[in-house]
C-alpha positions as CSV (number, residue, x, y, z in Angstrom):
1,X,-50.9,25.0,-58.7
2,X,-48.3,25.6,-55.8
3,X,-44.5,25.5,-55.9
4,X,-44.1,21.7,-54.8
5,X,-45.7,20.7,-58.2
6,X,-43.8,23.2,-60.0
7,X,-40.8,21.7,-58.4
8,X,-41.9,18.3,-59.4
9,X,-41.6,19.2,-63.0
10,X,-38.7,20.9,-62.7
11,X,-36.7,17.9,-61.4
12,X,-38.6,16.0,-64.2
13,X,-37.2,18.4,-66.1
14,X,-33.6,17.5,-65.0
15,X,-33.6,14.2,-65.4
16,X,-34.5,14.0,-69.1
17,X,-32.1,16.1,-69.7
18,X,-29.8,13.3,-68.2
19,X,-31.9,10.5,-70.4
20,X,-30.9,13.0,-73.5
21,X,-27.2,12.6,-72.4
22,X,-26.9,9.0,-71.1
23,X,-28.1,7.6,-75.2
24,X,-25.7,9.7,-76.5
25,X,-22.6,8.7,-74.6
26,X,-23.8,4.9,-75.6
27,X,-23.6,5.3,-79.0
28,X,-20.6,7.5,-79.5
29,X,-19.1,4.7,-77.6
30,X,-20.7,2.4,-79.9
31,X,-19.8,4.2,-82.7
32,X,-15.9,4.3,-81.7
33,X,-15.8,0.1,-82.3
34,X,-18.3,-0.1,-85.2
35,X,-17.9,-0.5,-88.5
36,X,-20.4,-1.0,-91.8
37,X,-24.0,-0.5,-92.2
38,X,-24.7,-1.2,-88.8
39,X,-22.8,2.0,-87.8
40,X,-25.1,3.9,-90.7
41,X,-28.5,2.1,-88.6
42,X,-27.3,3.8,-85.1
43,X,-26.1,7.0,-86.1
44,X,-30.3,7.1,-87.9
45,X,-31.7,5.5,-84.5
46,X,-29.3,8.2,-82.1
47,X,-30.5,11.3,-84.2
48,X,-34.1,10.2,-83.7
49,X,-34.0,9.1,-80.0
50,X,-32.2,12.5,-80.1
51,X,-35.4,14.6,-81.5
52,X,-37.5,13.1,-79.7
53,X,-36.1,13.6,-76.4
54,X,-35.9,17.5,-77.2
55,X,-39.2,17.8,-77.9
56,X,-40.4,16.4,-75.0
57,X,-37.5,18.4,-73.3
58,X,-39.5,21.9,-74.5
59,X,-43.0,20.3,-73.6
60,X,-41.9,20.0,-70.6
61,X,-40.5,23.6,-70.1
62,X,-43.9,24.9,-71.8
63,X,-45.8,22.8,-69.2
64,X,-43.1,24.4,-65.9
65,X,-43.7,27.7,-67.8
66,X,-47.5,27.4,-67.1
67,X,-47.5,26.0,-63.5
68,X,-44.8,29.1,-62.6
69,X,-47.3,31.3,-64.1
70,X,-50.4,29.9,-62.6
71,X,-48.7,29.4,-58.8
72,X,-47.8,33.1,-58.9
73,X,-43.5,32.2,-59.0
74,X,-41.3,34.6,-60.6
């Protein structure tokens, strides 16, 4: 592997890191005007999104770890 795919991934890396953030400022938005069971649904659906985006967050890291260590870069 060389450093412009381990570049790659970091940028992939980056920007879910900003599709973590972007749900997040949705729903607290959401949440600021909702009221009921509905607000019970969202805060269920934001907490999953939530996990899920984390662990592909750390799969992601795992797989920049590898190329780094395979290309050589300290």
């Amino acid at each position: 592997m060389n450093k412009k795919s381990v570049a790659k991934e970091c940028i992939n890396v980056i920007l879910l890191l900003i599709n973590i953030k972007i749900p997040s400022i949705v729903y607290d938005y959401y949440f600021k005007y909702s009221e009921g069971s509905y607000l019970q649904i969202a805060v269920i659906v934001e907490y999953s999104l939530t996990c899920i985006a984390w662990m592909i967050l750390i799969l992601y890291i795992i797989k920049v770890l590898n190329l780094k260590n395979k290309a050589g870069i300290d």
